[in-house]
MIDOSE-1310 file (N, C-alpha, C; in nm, 2 decimals, decimal comma, always signed):
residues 145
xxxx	-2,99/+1,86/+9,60/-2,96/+1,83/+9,46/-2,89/+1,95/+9,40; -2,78/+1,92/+9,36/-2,74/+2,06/+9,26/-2,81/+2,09/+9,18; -2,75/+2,22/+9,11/-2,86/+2,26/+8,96/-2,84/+2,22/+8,85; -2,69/+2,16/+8,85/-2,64/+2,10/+8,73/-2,72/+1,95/+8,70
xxxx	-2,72/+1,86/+8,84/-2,78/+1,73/+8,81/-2,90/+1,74/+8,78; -2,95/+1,86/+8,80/-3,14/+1,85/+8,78/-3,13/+1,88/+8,62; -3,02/+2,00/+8,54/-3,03/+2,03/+8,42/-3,02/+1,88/+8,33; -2,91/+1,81/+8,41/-2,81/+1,73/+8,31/-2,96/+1,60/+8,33
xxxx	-3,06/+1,61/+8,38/-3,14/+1,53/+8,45/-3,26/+1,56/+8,32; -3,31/+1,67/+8,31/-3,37/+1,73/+8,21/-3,38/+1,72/+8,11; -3,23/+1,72/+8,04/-3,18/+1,73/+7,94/-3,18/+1,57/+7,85; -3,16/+1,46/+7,97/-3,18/+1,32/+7,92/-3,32/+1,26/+7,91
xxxx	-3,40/+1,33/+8,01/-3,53/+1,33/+7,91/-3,63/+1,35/+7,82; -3,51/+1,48/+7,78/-3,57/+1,58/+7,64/-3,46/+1,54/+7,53; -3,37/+1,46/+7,58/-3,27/+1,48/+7,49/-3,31/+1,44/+7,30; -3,39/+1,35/+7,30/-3,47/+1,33/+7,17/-3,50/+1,44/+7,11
xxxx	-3,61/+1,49/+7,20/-3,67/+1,65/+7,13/-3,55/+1,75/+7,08; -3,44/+1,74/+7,18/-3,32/+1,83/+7,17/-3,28/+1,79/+7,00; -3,22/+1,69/+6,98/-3,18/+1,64/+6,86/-3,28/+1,69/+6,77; -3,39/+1,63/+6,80/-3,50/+1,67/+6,68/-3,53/+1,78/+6,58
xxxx	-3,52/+1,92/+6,74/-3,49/+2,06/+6,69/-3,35/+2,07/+6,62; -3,24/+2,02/+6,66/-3,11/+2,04/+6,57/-3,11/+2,02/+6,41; -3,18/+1,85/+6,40/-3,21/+1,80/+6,26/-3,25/+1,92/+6,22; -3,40/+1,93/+6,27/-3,51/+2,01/+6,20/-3,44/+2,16/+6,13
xxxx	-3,37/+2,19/+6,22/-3,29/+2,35/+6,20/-3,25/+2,31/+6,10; -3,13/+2,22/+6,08/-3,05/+2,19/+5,98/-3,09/+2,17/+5,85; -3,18/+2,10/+5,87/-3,25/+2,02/+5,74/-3,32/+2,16/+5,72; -3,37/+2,22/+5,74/-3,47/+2,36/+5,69/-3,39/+2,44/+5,65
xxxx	-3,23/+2,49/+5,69/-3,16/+2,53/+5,66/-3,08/+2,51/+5,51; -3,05/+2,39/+5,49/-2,97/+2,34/+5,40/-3,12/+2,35/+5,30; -3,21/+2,32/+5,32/-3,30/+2,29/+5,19/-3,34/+2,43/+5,10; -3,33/+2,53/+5,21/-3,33/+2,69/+5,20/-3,26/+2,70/+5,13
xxxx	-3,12/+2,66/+5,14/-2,97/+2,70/+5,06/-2,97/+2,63/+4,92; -3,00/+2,52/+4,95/-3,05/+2,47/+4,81/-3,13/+2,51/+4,71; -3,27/+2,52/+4,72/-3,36/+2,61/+4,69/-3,29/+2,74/+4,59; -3,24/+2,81/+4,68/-3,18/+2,92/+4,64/-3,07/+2,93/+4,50
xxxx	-3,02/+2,82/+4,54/-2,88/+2,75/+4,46/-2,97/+2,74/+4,36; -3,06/+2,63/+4,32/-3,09/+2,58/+4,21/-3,18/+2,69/+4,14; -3,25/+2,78/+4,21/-3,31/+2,87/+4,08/-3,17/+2,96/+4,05; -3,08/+2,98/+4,14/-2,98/+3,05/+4,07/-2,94/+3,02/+3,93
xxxx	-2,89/+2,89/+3,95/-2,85/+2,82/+3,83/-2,94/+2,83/+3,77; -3,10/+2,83/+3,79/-3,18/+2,81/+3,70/-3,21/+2,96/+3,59; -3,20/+3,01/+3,67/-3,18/+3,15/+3,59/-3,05/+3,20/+3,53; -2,97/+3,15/+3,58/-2,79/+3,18/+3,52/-2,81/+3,09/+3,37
xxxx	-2,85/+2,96/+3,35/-2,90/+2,90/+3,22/-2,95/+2,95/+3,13; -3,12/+2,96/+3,19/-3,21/+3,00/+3,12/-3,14/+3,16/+3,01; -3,03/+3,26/+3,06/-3,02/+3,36/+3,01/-2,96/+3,38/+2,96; -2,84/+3,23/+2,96/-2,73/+3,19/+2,87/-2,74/+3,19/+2,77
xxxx	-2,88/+3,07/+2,77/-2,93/+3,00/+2,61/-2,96/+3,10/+2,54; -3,06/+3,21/+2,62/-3,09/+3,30/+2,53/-2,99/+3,41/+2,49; -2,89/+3,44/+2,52/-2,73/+3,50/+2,47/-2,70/+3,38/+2,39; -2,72/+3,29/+2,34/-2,63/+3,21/+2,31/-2,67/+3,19/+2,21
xxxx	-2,87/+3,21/+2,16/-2,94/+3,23/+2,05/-2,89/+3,35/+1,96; -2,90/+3,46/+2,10/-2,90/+3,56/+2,03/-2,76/+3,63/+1,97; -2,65/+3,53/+2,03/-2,52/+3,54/+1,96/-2,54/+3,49/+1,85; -2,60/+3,36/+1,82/-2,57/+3,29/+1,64/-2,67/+3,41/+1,57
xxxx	-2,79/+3,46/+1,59/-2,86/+3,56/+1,51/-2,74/+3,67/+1,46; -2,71/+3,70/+1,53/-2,57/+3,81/+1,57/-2,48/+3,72/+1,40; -2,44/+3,67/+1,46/-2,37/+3,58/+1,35/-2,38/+3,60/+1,21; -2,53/+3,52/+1,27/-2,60/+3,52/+1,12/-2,59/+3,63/+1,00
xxxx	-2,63/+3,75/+1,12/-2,65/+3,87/+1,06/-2,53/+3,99/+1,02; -2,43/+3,94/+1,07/-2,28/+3,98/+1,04/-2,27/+3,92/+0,88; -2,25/+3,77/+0,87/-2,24/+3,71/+0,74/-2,34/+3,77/+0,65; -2,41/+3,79/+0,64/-2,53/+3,87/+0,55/-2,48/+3,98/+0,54
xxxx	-2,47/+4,04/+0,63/-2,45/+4,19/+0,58/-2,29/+4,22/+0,49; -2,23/+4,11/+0,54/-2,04/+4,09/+0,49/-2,05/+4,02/+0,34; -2,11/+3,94/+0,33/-2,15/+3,84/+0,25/-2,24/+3,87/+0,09; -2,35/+3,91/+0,20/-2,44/+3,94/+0,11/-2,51/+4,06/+0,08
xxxx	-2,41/+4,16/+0,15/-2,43/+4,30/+0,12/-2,60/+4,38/+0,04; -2,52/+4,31/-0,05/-2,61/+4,37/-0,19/-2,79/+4,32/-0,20; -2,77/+4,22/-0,14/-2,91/+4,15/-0,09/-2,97/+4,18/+0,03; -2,90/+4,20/+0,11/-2,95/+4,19/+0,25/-3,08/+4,35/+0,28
xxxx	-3,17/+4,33/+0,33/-3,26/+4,40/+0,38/-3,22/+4,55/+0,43; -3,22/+4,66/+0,38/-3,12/+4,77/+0,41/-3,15/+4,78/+0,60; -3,24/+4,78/+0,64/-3,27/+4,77/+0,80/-3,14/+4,69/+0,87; -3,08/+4,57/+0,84/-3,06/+4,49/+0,90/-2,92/+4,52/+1,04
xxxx	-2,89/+4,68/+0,96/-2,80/+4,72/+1,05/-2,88/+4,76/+1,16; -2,98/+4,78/+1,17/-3,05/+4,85/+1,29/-3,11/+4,71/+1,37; -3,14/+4,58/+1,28/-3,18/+4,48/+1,36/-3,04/+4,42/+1,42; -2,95/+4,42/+1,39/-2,77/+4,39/+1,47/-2,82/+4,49/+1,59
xxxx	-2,82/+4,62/+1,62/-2,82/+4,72/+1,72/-2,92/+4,64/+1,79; -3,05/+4,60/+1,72/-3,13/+4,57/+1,85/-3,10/+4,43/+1,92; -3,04/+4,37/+1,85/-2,99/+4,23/+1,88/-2,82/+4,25/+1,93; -2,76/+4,38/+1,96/-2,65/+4,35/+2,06/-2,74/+4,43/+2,16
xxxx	-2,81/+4,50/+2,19/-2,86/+4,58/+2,28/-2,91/+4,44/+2,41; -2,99/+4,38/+2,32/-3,09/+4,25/+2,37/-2,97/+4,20/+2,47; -2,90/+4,15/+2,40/-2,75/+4,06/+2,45/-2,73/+4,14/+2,57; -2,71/+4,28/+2,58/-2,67/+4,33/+2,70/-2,74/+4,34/+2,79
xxxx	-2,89/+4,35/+2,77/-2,96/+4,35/+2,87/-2,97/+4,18/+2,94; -2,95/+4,10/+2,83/-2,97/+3,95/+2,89/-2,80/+3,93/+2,98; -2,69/+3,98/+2,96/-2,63/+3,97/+3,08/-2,60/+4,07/+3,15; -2,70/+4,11/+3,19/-2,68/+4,21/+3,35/-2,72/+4,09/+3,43
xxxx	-2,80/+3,97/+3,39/-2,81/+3,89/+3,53/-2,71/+3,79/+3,53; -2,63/+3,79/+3,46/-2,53/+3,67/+3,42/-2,41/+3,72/+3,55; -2,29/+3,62/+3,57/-2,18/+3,66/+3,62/-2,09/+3,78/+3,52; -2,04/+3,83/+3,60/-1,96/+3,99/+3,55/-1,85/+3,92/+3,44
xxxx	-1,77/+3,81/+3,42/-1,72/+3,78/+3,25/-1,78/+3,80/+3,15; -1,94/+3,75/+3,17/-2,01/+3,79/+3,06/-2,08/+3,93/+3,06; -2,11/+4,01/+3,12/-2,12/+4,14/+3,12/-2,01/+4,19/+3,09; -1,91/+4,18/+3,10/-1,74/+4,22/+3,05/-1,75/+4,22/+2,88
xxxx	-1,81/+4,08/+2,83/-1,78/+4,04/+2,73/-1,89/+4,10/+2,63; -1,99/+4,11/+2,69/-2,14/+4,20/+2,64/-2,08/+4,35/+2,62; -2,01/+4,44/+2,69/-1,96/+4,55/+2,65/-1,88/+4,53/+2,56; -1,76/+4,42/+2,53/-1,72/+4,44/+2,45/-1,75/+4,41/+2,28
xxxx	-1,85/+4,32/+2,28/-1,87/+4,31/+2,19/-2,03/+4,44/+2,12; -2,04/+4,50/+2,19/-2,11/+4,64/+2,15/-2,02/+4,74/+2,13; -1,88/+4,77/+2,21/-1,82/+4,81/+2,12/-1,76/+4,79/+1,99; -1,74/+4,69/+1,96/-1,70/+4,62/+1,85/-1,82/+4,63/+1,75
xxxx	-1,88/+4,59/+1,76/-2,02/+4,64/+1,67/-2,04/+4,77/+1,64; -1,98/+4,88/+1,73/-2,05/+5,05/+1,74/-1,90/+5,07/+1,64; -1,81/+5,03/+1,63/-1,66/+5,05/+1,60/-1,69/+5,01/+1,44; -1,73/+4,86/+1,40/-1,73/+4,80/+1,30/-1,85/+4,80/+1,22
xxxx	-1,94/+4,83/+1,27/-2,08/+4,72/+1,16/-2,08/+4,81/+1,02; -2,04/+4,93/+1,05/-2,04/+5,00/+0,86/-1,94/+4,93/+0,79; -1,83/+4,89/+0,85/-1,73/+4,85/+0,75/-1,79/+4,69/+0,68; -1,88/+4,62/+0,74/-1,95/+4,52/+0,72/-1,96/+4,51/+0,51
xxxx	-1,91/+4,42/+0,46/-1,97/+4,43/+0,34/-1,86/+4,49/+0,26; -1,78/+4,56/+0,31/-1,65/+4,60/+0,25/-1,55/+4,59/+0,32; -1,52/+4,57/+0,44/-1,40/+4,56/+0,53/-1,39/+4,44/+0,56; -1,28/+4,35/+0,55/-1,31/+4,21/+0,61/-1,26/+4,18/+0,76
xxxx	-1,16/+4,31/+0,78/-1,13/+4,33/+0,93/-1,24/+4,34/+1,01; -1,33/+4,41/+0,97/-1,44/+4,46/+1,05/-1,56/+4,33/+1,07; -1,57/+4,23/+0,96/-1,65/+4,11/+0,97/-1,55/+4,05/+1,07; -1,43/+4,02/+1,10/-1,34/+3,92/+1,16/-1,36/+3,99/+1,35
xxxx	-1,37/+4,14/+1,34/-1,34/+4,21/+1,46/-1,50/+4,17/+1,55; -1,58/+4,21/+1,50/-1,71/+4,16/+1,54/-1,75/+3,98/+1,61; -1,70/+3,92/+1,44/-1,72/+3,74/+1,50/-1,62/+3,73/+1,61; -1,50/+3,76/+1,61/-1,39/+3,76/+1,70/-1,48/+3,77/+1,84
xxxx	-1,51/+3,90/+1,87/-1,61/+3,96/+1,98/-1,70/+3,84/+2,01; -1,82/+3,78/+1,92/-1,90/+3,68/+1,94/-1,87/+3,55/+1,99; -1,73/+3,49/+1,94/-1,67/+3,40/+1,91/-1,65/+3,38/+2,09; -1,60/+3,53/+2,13/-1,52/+3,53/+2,24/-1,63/+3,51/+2,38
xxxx	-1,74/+3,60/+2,39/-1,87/+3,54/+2,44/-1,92/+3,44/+2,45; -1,91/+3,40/+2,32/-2,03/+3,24/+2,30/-1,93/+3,15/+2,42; -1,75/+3,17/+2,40/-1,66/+3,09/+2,50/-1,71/+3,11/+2,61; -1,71/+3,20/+2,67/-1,69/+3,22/+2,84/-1,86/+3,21/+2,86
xxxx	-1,93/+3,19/+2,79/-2,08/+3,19/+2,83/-2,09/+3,02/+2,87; -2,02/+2,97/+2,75/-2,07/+2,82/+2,73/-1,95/+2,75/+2,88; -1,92/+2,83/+2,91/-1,77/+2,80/+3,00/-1,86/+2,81/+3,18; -1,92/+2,92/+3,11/-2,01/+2,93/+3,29/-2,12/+2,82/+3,29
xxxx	-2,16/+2,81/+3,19/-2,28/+2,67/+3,20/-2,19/+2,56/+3,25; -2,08/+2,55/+3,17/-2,05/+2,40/+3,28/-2,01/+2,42/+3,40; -1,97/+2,54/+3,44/-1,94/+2,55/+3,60/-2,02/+2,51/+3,65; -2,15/+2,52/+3,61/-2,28/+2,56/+3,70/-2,32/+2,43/+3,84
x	-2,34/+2,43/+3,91/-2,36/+2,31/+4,00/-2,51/+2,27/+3,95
């Protein structure tokens, strides 16, 4: 008997099990990848929304201070600092557009927030900055698989 017809002999009556192990690989494989995929996205979301909160606060607190100067809480420049700080730390986990966009709109704030309330360049240079984030943030959510 050769050694091939004993293998090829072997092989047709394991050949079930053979397949089986292939599925199995496969299927454990792909579900791994999956897995993986979907908390990605699950966390690429979840850190969105919260940039995407913490952009309208941002907002908010621009218009108040531009707006309503004279009223507004003297702190409120320090609660902007803590609320673009927040922003940056919420995208370090995001894709690099939005960490791009997180530096730039803290420069824009470190540049602008005194002129707030008397510069109207300086209210437009900021929202501009937010305006431009909230885009590319809401842009990666729909990519998302």
């Amino acid at each position: 008997m050769r050694p091939y017809a004993r293998f090829h002999e072997q092989l047709q009556r394991n050949l079930v099990a053979v397949i089986s192990v292939f599925i199995a690989v496969g299927s454990l494989s792909y579900n791994t990848w999956r897995n993986e995929k979907s908390e990605y996205n699950r966390n690429q979301r979840q850190a969105s929304f919260e940039v995407l909160l913490k952009l309208g606060e941002l907002r908010e607190l621009v218009y108040h201070l531009h707006f309503d100067s004279d009223t507004v809480v003297k702190n409120a420049a320090r609660t902007g600092w803590a609320t673009v700080f927040t922003i940056n730390d919420l995208t370090q986990v995001l894709e690099e557009p939005i960490s791009v966009a997180a530096v730039s709109l803290r420069a824009s704030w470190d540049e602008h927030w005194e002129g707030l309330g008397s510069d109207r360049a300086s209210k437009d240079a900021i929202v501009l900055e937010i305006d431009s984030m909230r885009d590319i943030t809401l842009k990666m959510l729909q990519e998302l698989d």
